[in-house]
C-alpha positions as CSV (number, residue, x, y, z in Angstrom):
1,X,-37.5,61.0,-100.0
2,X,-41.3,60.6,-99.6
3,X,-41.8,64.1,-99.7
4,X,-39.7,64.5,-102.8
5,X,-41.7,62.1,-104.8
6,X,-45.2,63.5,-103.6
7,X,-43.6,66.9,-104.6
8,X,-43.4,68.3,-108.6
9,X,-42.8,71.8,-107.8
10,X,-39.4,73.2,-106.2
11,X,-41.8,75.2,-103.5
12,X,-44.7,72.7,-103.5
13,X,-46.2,71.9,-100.0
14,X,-47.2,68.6,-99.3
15,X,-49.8,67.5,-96.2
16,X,-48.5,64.7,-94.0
17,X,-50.8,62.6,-91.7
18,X,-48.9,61.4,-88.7
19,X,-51.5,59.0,-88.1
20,X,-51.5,57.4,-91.3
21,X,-47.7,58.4,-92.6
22,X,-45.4,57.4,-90.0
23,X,-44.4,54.2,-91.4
24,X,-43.2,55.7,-94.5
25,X,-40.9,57.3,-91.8
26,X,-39.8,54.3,-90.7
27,X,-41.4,55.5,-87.5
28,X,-42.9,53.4,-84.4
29,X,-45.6,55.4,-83.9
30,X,-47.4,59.0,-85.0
31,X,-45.2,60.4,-82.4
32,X,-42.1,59.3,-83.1
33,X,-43.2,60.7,-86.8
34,X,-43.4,64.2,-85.4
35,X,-40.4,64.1,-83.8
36,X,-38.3,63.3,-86.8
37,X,-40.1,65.7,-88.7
38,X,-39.2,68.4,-86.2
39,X,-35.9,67.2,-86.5
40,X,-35.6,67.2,-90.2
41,X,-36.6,71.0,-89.8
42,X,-34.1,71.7,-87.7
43,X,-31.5,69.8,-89.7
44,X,-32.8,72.6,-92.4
45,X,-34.2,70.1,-95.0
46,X,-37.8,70.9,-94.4
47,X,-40.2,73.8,-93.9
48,X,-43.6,72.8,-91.9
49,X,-46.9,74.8,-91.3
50,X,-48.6,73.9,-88.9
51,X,-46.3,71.3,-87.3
52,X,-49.3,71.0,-84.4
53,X,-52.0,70.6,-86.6
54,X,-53.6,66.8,-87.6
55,X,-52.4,67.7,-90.9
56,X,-49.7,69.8,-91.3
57,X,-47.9,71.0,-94.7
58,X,-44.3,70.0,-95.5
59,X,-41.5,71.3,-98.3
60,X,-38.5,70.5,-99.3
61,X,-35.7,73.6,-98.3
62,X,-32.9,74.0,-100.4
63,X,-30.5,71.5,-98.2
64,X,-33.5,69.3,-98.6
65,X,-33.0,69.0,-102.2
66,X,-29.3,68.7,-101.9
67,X,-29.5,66.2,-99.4
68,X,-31.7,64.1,-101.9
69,X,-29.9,64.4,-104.8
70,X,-26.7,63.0,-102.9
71,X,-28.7,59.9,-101.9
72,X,-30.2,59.6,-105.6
73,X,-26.6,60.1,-106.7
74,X,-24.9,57.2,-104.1
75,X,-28.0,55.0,-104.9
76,X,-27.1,55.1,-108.7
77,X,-23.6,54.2,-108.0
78,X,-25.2,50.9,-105.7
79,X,-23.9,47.8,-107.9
80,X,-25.5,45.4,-105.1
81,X,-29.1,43.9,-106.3
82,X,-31.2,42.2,-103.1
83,X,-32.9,39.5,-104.0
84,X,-36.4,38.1,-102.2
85,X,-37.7,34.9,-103.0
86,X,-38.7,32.0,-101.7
87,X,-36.0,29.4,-100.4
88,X,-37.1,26.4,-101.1
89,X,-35.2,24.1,-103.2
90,X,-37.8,24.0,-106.3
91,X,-36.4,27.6,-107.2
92,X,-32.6,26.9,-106.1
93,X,-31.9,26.8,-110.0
94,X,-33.7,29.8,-111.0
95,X,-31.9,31.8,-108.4
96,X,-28.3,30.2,-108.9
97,X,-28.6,30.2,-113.1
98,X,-31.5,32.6,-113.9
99,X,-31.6,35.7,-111.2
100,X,-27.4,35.5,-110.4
101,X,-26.1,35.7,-113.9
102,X,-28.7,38.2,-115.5
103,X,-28.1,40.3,-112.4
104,X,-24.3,39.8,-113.3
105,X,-24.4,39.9,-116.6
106,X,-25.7,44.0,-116.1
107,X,-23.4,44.6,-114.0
108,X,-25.2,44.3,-110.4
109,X,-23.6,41.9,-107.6
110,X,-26.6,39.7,-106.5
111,X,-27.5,39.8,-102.7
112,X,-29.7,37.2,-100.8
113,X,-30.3,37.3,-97.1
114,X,-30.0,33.6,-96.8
115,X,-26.5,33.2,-97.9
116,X,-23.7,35.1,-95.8
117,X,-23.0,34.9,-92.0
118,X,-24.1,37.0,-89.5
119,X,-24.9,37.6,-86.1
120,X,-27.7,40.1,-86.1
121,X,-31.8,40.1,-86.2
122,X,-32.4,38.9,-89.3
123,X,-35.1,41.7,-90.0
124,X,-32.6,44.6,-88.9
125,X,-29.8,42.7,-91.9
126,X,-32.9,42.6,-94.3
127,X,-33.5,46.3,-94.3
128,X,-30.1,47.3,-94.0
129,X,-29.2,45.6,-96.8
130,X,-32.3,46.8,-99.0
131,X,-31.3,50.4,-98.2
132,X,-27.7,49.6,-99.6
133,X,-29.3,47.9,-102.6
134,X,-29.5,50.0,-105.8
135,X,-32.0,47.9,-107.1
136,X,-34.2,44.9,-105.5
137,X,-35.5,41.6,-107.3
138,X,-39.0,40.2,-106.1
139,X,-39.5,36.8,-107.1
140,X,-43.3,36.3,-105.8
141,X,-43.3,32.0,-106.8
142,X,-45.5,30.9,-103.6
143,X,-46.3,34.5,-103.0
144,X,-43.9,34.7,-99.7
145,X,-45.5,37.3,-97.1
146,X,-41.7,38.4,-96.9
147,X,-41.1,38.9,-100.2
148,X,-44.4,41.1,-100.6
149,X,-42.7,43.2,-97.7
150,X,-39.1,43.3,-99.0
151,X,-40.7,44.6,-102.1
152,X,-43.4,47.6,-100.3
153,X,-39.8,48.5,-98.6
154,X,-37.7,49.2,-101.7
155,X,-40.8,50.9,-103.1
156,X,-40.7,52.8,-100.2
157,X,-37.4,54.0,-99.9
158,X,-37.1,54.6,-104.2
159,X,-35.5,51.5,-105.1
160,X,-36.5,50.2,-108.4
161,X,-38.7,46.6,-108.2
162,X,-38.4,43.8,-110.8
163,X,-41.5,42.0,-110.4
164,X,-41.3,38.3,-111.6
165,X,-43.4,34.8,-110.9
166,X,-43.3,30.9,-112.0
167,X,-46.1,31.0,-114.5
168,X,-47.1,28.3,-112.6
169,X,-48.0,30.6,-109.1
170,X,-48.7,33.9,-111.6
171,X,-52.5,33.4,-111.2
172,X,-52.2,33.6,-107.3
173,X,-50.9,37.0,-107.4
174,X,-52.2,39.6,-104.6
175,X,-55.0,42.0,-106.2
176,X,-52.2,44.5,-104.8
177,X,-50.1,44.0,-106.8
178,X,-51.2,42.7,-110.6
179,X,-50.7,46.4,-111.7
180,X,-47.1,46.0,-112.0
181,X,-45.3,44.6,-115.2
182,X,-44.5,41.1,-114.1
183,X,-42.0,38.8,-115.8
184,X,-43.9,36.0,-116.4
185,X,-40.8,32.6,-116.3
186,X,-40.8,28.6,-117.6
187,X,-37.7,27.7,-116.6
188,X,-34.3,29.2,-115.3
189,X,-32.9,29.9,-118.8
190,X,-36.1,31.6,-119.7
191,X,-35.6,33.9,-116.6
192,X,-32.2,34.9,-117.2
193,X,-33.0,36.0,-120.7
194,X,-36.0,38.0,-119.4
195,X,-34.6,39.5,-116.6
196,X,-31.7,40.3,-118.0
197,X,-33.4,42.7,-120.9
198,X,-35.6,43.9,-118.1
199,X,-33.2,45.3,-116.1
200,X,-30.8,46.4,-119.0
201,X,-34.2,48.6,-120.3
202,X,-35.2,49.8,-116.6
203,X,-32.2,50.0,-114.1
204,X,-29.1,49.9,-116.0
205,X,-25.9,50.4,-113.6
206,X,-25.4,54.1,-113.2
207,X,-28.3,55.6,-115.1
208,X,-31.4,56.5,-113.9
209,X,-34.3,54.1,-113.3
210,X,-37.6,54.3,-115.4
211,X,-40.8,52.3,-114.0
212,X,-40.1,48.7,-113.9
């Protein structure tokens, strides 16, 4: 996926820096990087040059392209929406009668790592759970160090982010990440409303995503 949003031509080469790229891999280290890249080209979904160089050059082949448009096609049909927030009681309400019903309301099933059971590492439910996700809602109210991941990850992987903050906690946003279109909330009621047109005008259910 990260080479087909670097890429806007169907034969365009793109260069990859193991040193500096392997997390976008999900990989432990610049090794572990090359590998799956060597594996991806033996899988048929990419062409490299100069797979031993520092910087070598990477395209998508033709089962690459396939292979992407089935994951773009089974992320559009994802009706789950992960929420990451803070869980503190202060924001219980704008979860339970802002975030859950707008969500609802277009059609998404809200998700929140905090409410079901499970017997896992919490980290390894929180990814797989993103990566199921067809769209993720980052509610940055005390600027959580999680939520600021949970948010690079979706990014990461081509899940559309809803950005939104208390108005309260809006001027303590990370330099980072004031670029993006934030909704800006009073009160629960307030952030259903907004959310709601948001994601109706960005990530309706089953259509494509625009930039949120």
């Amino acid at each position: 996926m990260h080479v087909y949003r670097s890429t806007s031509d169907f034969d365009e080469r793109v260069p990859v820096e193991p040193v500096m790229d392997y997390p976008v891999a999900f990989a432990k280290s610049p090794d572990e990087f090359l590998a799956i890249l060597h594996a991806a080209k033996q899988l048929g979904y990419l062409d490299v040059v100069g797979e031993t160089n520092d910087v070598p050059e990477v395209s998508l082949r033709t089962t690459g392209w396939r292979r992407v448009q089935q994951l773009n096609v089974d992320r559009a049909k994802a009706d789950q929406a992960f929420v990451a927030m803070w869980f503190d009681p202060s924001v219980s309400e704008a979860y339970t009668e802002g975030i859950v019903p707008a969500l609802q309301d277009c059609g998404y099933e809200p998700f929140r790592v905090d409410e079901p059971e499970h017997n896992g590492k919490i980290d390894d439910l929180i990814v797989a759970e993103i990566r199921r996700s067809g769209l993720l809602i980052a509610d940055f109210t005390d600027h959580r160090g999680g939520v600021y991941f949970e948010a690079g990850l979706a990014m990461g992987l081509g899940i559309p982010v809803v950005w939104t903050c208390r108005a309260d906690h809006i001027d303590r946003a990370h330099f980072d990440t004031r670029q993006y279109n934030h909704i800006v909330w009073e009160t629960p009621v307030d952030l259903r409303t907004k959310l709601r047109n948001r994601v109706a005008a960005t990530a309706p259910r089953g259509g494509p995503s625009r930039p949120v």
